[in-house]
N, C-alpha and C positions, 0 to 999 in steps of 0.2 A: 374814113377817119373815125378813132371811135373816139364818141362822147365823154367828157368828162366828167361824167359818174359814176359811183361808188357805192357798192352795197353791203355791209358787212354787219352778219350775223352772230349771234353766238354768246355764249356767257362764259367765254373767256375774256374778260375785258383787258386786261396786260398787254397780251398779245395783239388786240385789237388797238389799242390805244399806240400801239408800236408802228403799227399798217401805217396807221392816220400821218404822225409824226413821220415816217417816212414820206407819206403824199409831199404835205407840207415841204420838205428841207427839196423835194424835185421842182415844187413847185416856186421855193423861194430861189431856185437853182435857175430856172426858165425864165421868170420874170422878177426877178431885183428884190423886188419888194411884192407882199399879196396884204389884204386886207382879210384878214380870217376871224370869224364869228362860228359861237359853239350854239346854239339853239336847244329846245327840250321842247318836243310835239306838241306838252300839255299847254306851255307858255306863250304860243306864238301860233298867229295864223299861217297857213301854210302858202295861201297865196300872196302874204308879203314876202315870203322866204325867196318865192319865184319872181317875185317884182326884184329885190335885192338884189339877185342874180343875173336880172335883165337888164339894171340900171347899171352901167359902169362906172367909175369912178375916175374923174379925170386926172388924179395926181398917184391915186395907185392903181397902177395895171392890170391885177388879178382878185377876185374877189372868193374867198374862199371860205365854205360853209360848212359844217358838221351838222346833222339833225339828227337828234335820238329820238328814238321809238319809231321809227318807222315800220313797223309792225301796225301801224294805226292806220298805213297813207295808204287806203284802199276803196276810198269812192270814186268815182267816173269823172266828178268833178277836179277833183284832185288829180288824177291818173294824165286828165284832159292839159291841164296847166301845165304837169311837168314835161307832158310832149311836148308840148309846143315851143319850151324852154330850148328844150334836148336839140329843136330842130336848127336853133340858131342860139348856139350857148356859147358863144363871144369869149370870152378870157377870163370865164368862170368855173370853181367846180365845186360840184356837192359833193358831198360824203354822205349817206343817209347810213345810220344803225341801228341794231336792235338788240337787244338782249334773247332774243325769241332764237330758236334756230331757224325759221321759215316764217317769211310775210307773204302777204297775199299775190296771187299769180300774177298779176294784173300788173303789180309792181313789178316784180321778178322779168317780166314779159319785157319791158322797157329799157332793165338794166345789161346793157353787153355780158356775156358769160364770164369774159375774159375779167370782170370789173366787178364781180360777185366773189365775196370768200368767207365762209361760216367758222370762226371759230369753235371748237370744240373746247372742253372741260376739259383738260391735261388730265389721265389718269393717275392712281393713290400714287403708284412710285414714279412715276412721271414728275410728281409735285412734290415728290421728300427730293429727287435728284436734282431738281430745279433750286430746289431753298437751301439747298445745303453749298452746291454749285453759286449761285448770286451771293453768302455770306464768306464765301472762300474770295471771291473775285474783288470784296470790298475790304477784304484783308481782318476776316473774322472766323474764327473755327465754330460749328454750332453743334451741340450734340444730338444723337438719333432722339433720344428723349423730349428735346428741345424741340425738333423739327417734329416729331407727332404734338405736341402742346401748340404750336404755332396755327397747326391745321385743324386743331380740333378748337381753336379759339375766333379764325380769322375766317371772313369767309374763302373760300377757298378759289381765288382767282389769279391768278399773276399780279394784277393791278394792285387788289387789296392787302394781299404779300408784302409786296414791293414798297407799301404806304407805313405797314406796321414797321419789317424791317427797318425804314429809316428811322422811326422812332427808337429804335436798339443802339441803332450807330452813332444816334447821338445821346444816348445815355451811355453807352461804355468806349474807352478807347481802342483805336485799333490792334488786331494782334490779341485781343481778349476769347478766351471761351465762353459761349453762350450755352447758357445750360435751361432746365426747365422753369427752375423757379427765377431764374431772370426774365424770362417771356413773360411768367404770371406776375411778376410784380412791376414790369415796365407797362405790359397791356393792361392791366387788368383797369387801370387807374385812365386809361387813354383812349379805350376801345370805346366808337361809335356803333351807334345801333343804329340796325338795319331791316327788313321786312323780314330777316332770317333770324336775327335773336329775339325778333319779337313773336315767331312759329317757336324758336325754343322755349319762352318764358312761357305761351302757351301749352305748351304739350310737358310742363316741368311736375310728375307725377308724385316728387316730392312736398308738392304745395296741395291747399286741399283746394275746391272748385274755385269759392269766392276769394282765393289769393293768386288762384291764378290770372283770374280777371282782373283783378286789380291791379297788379306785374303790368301785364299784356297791356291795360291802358296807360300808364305812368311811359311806357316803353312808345305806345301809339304817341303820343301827347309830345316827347320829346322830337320824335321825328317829324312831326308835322309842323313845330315851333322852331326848328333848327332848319328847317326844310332841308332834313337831309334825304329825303322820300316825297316825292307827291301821295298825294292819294290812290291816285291811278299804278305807279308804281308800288305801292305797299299793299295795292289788290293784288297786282303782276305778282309780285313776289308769295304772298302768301298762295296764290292759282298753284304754283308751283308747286310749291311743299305740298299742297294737299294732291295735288295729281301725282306727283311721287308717292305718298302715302296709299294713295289708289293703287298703284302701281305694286307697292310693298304686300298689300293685303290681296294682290289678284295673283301673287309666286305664290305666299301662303298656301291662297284655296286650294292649290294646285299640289300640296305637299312639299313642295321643293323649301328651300331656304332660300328667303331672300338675300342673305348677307352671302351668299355666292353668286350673286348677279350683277353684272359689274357698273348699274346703277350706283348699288351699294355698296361699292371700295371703301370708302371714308371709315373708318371706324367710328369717328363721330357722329357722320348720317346714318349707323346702323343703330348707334345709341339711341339717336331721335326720333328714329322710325317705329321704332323696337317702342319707345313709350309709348307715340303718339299713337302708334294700335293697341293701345288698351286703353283709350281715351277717346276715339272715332273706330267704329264700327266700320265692315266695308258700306252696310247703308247709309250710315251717319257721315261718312266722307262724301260719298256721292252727292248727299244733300250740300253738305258743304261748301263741295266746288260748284255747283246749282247756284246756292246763295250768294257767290263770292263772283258769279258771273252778272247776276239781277245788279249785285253792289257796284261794278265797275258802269254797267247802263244808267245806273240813278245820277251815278257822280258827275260819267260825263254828259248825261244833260240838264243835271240840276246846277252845274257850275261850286261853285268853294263855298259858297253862303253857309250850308248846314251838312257839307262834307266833315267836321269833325261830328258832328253828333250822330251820322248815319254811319261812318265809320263803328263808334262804340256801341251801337244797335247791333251793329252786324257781330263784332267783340260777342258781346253779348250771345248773339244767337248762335256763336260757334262752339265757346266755352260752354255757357249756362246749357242752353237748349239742344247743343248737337247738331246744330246746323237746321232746325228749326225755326222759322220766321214765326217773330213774334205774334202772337194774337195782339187784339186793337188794345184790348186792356192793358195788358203787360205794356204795350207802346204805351200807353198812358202812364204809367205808373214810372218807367224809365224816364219818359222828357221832363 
């Protein structure tokens, strides 16, 4: 019999979000009624999660869990808990996810093959067919214009699509053409920030040093007050961009062009990339993602207390300094 877990990778989250919601309607299919709980790694210890799972519930059947970031669940102690779960898992099931495409083996090891699925990043035309496709089906025409503005505004996920689009449908009636300046003036006024426009507001070559900094924290500040990011996730996120940026400046060395590698489809990831390398050097990225690995160690075991003020330290030493840790003074002079 295989176990009732679930591992799914990937930053395609629509798609993923789809898997889930499919478990769910089999599971609500199987047993009548389930007790379903969404968790976040950073939020919750992991062995209440397993205690949850163990403890059944006498009036509902099935008890069923989601936990993101499972890219995190990789010590022995951990690994230890959820076998033992695994070996007598009663009329429970996890979902563990991650934004990562690969969590640690250890994990991987435990989870059925059959119960593993990584979504991937839908390619450029993969995602103009997708958007232009889902505004056709809700009874909307969008134009080609419209659907490069959407993608170079939203991040680029099925999930996050899917969230702006409603925002369209219900500002225009059905049967309307969707043009470009209807996305910039529905979004523009709606759109949440993310660890991704706050790499944009950083890397914006149009602003000079000390405005970019200041952008980048206004943008830091809102996501951490809105919690629409943790800390840990808007390290995650920013890791990214700058390992990409790595990535952009290592096709460079090579002579090749980066905007022919299929990384870099997006025309608006070529835009940002294309900045952000004349803003980080290949050494100054290096350092970066260096720093941006020390910042995710501090956080997770300094706990939230001085998470935003180390947060704009590190701001600081990416913009200001280039990925440079501050000397003690300059840290004096900041706090």
């Amino acid at each position: 019999m295989i176990p009732p877990i679930y591992l799914y990778t990937g930053s395609e989250i629509g798609e993923k979000e789809d898997a889930i919601k499919n478990l769910v309607k089999a599971a609500e299919k199987k047993y009548g009624e389930i007790d379903y709980y969404k968790y976040y790694w950073q939020d919750v210890e992991f062995s209440d999660v397993v205690s949850q799972l163990q403890n059944e519930n006498l009036f509902v059947p099935c008890t069923f869990i989601v936990l993101s970031g499972a890219e995190a669940l990789k010590t022995k102690g951990d690994i230890s808990l959820l076998q033992s779960w695994i070996r007598s898992p009663g009329q429970a099931i996890l979902v563990l996810t991650s934004e990562e495409n690969s969590v640690d083996k250890k994990l991987k090891d435990v989870v059925p093959k059959e119960n593993q699925k990584t979504f991937w990043e839908l390619f450029e035309e993969k995602k103009e067919e997708w958007l232009s496709s889902h505004f056709k089906k809700n009874g909307y025409t969008i134009t080609a214009d419209a659907v490069q503005t959407m993608l170079e505004m939203i991040e680029n996920n099925t999930g996050a699509l899917k969230s702006a689009s409603l925002m369209l449908f219900s500002a225009y009636p059905k049967g309307s053409l969707i043009k470009s300046d209807d996305i910039e003036k529905v979004l523009s006024s709606t759109r949440e920030e993310t660890p991704f426009t706050l790499f944009n507001a950083m890397c914006d070559t149009q602003k000079r040093t000390g405005e970019r900094l200041e952008a980048s924290v206004l943008i830091l500040h809102k996501l951490l007050y809105a919690r629409s990011a943790s800390a840990v996730a808007i390290i995650a996120g920013l890791s990214y961009c700058f390992k990409q940026l790595r990535l952009w400046h290592d096709i460079a060395s090579k002579n090749l062009a980066p905007e022919k590698n299929g990384a870099f489809i997006n025309k608006s990831a070529q835009k940002r990339y294309r900045a952000a390398s004349r803003i980080w050097s290949p050494l100054q990225t290096a350092s970066v993602v260096a720093l941006l690995a020390d910042a995710d160690i501090k956080i997770r075991s300094g706990g939230t207390a001085l998470e935003s003020l180390l947060l704009e330290k590190m701001l600081y030493e990416i913009i200001v300094n280039g990925g440079a840790q501050c000397s003690q003074y300059e840290e004096q002079i900041q706090i």
